[in-house]
C-alpha positions as CSV (number, residue, x, y, z in Angstrom):
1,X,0.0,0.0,0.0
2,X,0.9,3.5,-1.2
3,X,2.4,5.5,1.9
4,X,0.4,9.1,2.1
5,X,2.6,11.9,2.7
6,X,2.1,15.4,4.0
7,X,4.6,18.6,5.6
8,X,4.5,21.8,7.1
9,X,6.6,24.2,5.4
10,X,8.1,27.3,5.9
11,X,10.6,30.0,7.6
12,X,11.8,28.9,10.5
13,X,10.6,26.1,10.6
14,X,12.9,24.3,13.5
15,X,10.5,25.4,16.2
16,X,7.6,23.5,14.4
17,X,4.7,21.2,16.2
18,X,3.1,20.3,13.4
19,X,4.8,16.9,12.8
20,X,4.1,15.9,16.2
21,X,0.6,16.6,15.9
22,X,-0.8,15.2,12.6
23,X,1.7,12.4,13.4
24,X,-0.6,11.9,16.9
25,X,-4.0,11.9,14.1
26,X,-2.4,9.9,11.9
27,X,-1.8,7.3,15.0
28,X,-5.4,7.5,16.3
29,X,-7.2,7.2,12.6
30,X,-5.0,4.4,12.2
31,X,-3.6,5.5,9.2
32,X,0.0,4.8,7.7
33,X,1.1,8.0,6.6
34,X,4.2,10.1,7.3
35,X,4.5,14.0,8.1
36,X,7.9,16.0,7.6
37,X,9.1,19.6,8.0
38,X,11.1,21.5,5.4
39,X,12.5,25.4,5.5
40,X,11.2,26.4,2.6
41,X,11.1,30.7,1.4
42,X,8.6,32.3,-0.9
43,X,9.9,31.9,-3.8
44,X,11.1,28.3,-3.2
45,X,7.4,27.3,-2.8
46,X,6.6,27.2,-6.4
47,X,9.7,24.6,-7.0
48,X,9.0,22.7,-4.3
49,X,5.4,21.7,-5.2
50,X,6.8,20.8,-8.6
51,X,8.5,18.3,-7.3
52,X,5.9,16.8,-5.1
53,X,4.2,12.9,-7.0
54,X,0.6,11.6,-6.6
55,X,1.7,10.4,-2.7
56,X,1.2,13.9,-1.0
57,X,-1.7,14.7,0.2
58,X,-1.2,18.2,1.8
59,X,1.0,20.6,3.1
60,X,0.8,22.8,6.0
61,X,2.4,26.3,5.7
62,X,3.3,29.3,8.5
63,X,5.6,32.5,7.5
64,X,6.2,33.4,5.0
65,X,4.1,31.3,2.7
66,X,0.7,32.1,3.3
67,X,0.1,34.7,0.7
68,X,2.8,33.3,-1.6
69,X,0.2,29.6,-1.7
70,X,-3.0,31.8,-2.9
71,X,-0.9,33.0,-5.9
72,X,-0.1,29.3,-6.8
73,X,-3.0,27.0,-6.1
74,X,-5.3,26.0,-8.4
75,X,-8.6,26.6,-6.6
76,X,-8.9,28.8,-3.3
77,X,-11.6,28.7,-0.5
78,X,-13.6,31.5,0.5
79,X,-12.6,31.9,3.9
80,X,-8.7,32.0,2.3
81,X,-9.5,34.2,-0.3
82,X,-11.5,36.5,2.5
83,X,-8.3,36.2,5.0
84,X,-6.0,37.0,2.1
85,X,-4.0,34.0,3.7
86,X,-3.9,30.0,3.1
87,X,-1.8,28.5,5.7
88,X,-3.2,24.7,4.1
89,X,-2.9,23.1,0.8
90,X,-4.9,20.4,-0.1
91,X,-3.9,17.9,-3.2
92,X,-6.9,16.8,-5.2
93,X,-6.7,15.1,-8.6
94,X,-3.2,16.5,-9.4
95,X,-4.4,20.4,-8.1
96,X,-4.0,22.1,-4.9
97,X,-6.6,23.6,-3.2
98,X,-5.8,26.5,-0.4
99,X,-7.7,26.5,2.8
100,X,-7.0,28.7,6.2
101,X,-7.8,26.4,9.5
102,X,-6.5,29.4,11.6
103,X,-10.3,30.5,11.5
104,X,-11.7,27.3,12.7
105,X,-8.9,27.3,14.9
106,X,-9.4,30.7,16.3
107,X,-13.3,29.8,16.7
108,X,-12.7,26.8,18.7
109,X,-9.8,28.5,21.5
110,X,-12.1,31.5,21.9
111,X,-15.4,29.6,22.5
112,X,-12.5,27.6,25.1
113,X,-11.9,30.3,27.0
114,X,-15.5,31.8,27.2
115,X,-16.8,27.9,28.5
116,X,-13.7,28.8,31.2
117,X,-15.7,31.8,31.7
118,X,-18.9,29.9,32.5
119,X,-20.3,32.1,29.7
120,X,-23.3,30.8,27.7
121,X,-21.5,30.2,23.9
122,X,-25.0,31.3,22.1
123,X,-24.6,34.6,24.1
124,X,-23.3,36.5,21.0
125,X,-19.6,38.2,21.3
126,X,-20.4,42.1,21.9
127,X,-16.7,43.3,21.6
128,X,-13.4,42.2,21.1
129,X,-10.0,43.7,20.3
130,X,-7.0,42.1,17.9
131,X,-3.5,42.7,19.1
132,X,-1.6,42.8,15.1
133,X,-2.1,43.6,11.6
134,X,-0.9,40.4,9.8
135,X,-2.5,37.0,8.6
136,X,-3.1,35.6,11.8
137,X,-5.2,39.0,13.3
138,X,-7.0,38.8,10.0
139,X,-7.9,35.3,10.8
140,X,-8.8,36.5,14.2
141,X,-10.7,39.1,12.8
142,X,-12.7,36.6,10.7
143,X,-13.1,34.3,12.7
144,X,-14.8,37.2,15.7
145,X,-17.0,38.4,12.5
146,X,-18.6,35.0,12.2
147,X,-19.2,34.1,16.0
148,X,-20.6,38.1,16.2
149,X,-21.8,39.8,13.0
150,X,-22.5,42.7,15.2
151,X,-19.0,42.2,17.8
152,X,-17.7,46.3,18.1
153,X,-14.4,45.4,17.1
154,X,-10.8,47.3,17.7
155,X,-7.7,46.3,16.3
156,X,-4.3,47.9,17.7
157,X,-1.0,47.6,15.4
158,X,2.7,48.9,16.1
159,X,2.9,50.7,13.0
160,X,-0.2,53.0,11.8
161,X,-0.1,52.0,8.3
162,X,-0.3,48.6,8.6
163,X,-3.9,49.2,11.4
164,X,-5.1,51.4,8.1
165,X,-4.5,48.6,6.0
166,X,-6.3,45.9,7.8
167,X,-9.0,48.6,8.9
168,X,-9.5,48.9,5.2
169,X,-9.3,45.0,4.4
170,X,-12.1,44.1,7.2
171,X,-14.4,46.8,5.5
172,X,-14.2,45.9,1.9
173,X,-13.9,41.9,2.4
174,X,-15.7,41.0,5.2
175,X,-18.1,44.3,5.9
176,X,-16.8,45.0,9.5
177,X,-16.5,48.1,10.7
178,X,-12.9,48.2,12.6
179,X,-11.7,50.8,15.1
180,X,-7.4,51.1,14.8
181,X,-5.3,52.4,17.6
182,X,-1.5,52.4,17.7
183,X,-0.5,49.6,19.9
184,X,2.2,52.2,21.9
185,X,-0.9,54.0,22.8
186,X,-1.5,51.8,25.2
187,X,-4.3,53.6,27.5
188,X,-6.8,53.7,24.1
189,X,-6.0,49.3,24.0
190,X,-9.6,48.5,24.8
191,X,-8.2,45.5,27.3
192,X,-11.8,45.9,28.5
193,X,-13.5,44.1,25.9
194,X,-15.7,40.5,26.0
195,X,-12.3,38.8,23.8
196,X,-8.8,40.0,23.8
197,X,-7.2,38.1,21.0
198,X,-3.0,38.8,21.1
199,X,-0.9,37.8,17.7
200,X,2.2,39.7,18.6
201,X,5.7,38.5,19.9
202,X,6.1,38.8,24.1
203,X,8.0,42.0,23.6
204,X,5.6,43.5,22.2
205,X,3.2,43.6,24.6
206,X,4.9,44.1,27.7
207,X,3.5,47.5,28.2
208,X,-0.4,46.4,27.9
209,X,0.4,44.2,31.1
210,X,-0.5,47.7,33.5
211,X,-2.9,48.6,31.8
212,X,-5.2,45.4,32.4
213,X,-8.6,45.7,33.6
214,X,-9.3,44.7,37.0
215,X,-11.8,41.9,35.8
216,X,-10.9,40.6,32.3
217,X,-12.5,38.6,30.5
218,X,-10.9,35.6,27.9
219,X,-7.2,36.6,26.7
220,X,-6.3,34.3,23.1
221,X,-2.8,34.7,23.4
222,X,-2.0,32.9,20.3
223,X,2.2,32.7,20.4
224,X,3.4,30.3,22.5
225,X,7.2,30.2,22.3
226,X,7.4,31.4,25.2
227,X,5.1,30.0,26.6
228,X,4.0,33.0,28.6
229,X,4.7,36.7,28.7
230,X,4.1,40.0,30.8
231,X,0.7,40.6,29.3
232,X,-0.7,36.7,29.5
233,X,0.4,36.8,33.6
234,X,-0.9,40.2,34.4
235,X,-4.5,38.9,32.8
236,X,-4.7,35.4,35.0
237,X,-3.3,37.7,37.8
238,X,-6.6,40.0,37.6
239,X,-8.9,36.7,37.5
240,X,-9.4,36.6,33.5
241,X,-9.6,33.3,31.4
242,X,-6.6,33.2,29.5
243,X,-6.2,30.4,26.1
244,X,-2.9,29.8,25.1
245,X,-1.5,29.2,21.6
246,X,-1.3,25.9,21.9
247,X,-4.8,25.2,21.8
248,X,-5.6,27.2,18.4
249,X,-2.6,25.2,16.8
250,X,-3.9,22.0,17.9
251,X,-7.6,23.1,16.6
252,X,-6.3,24.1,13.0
253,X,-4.2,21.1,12.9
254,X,-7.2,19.0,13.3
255,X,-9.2,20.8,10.8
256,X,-6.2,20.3,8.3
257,X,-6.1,16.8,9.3
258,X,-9.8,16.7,8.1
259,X,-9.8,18.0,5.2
260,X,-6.2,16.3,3.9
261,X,-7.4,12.6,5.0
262,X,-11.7,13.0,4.3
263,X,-12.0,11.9,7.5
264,X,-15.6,12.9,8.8
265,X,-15.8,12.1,12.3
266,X,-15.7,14.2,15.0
267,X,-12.6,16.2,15.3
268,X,-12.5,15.7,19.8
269,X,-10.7,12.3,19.6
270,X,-7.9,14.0,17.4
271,X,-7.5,17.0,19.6
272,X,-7.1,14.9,22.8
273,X,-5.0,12.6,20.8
274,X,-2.7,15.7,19.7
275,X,-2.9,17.7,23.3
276,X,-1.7,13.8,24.9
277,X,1.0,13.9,22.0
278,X,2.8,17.4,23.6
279,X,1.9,17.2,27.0
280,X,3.6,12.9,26.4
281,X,6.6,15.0,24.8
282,X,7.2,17.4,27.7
283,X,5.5,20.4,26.6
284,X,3.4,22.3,29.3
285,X,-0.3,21.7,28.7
286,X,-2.4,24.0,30.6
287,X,-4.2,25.8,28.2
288,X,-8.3,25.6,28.9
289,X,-9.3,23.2,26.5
C-alpha cells in the first residue's frame, strides 16, 4: 500500500509542532502516513510543489508562505480568499486547493476560554480587540465576524499604516467596521473588551500588562514560544480566562487533518489525541481546553 505523505513548510521552521501533531492523528485514525518539516522561502514554494508525486496529500504552511500559496493554487476557498491568507494546501486530482484552519482554529480556543468563563457560547460576542495587523489577526478578525456579525471590534498595530490597512481590508472583504489604535498607545487598548485576542511576539506587549482591567474577560494569546509573557500573567493575575497558543494550533491542525485525509468524524478524539502527543513530549499543557 501507497504510503500518504504530508509537511509543514516554511521559515523557520525548526520550532515546528506540526509533525508531532498530525503524526498523533495519523496514530489515532489508524492510518500509515508520514509528516515531515522542510524550511522552505517564498519563492522556493513554487519549485517545491513541482516536485511533489501523486503520494502527497497536503502541506501545512506558516511564514512566509501564506500569501505566496494563494498566488499558486489552483482553486482557493472562501474563507482563504477572505483572509487574504492560506496556511493549508490540499492535493486533489493532481491540483492544490488552499484552505485557512486558523479560523476554525481561532473559533474553537475563543469559544474555550469563554466555556472557562462559564459564559453561555450562544450569548453572541459584543466586543473584542485584535493585538496585530498580519494573517493571523485577520484570521482572528474573521473568525470574531462570524461568531458576532454585530461584535464592536478594535484592532491595535505597532505601526499606523499597517492598522489602516487591515482597517480597510475588514471593510471591503468581510463588511466589519474596525476601530485602529497604535498599539504604543497603550491607554486607548480597549483591554476591557468581551475577547482579547493577542498575535504579537512577548516583547511586544509588555506595556499592555499595566494597563489590564481589574476583571478581564478571555485573553487568546496565540504565540506560544514562550510560553508566557508580561501581558498573558498580568491577565490570569486580575482573575481573567486566558487560552494559550497551543490550543488554536492544535484546533487548526485538526481541521487540516480533516480535510487532507476525508476523515468525517468528530474532530475531539484527534484534539485529545494531539494535546496527549505534547503534554507525552514534555511540553506544558495547561491551556483551557
Amino acid at each position: 500500500m501507497t504510503v500518504r505523505m504530508a509537511a509543514v513548510l516554511g521559515s523557520p521552521i525548526e520550532h515546528s509542532k506540526s509533525p508531532l501533531l498530525h503524526q498523533a492523528a495519523y496514530k489515532e485514525l489508524g492510518l500509515d502516513w508520514e509528516y515531515e518539516k522542510f524550511e522552505v522561502k517564498a519563492a522556493e514554494l513554487k519549485p517545491f510543489l513541482d516536485r511533489l508525486d501523486s503520494t502527497w496529500a497536503g502541506l501545512s504552511l506558516t511564514m512566509p508562505l501564506k500569501e505566496e500559496a494563494l498566488r499558486l493554487a489552483t482553486d482557493v476557498s472562501e474563507m482563504a480568499q477572505r483572509t487574504g491568507g492560506a496556511n493549508t494546501l490540499v492535493s486533489t486530482g493532481g491540483e492544490w486547493i488552499a484552505h485557512n484552519t486558523d479560523v476554525a482554529g481561532m473559533i474553537f480556543a475563543i469559544e474555550q476560554g469563554r466555556r472557562g468563563q462559564g459564559v453561555d457560547l450562544g450569548e453572541p460576542v459584543q466586543s473584542a480587540t485584535v493585538l496585530g495587523t498580519g494573517a493571523t489577526a485577520r484570521s482572528a478578525i474573521a473568525a470574531l465576524a462570524a461568531m458576532s456579525p454585530q461584535v464592536k471590534l478594535q484592532v491595535a498595530g505597532r505601526t499606523l499604516a499597517n492598522v489602516e490597512q487591515i482597517v480597510g481590508w475588514a471593510k471591503n472583504d468581510l463588511g466589519v467596521e474596525l476601530a485602529g489604535v497604535a498599539l504604543q498607545d497603550s491607554r486607548q487598548v480597549a483591554l476591557d473588551s468581551q475577547i482579547v485576542v493577542s498575535t504579537i511576539p512577548a516583547n511586544g506587549v509588555e506595556d499592555l500588562a499595566a494597563h489590564v482591567s481589574e476583571s478581564p474577560k478571555v485573553l487568546v494569546d496565540v504565540v506560544y514560544d514562550p510560553p508566557t509573557n508580561q501581558l498573558a500573567k498580568a491577565w490570569v493575575e486580575h482573575g481573567g480566562a486566558r487560552v494559550g497558543g497551543l490550543t488554536m494550533l492544535v484546533a487548526q491542525a485538526a481541521e487540516q487533518v480533516r480535510l487532507m485525509t476525508g476523515y468525517e468524524g468528530p474532530l475531539e478524539p484527534i484534539r485529545e489525541a494531539m494535546f496527549t502527543a505534547l503534554a507525552d513530549s514534555g511540553i506544558a499543557v495547561d491551556d483551557i481546553r
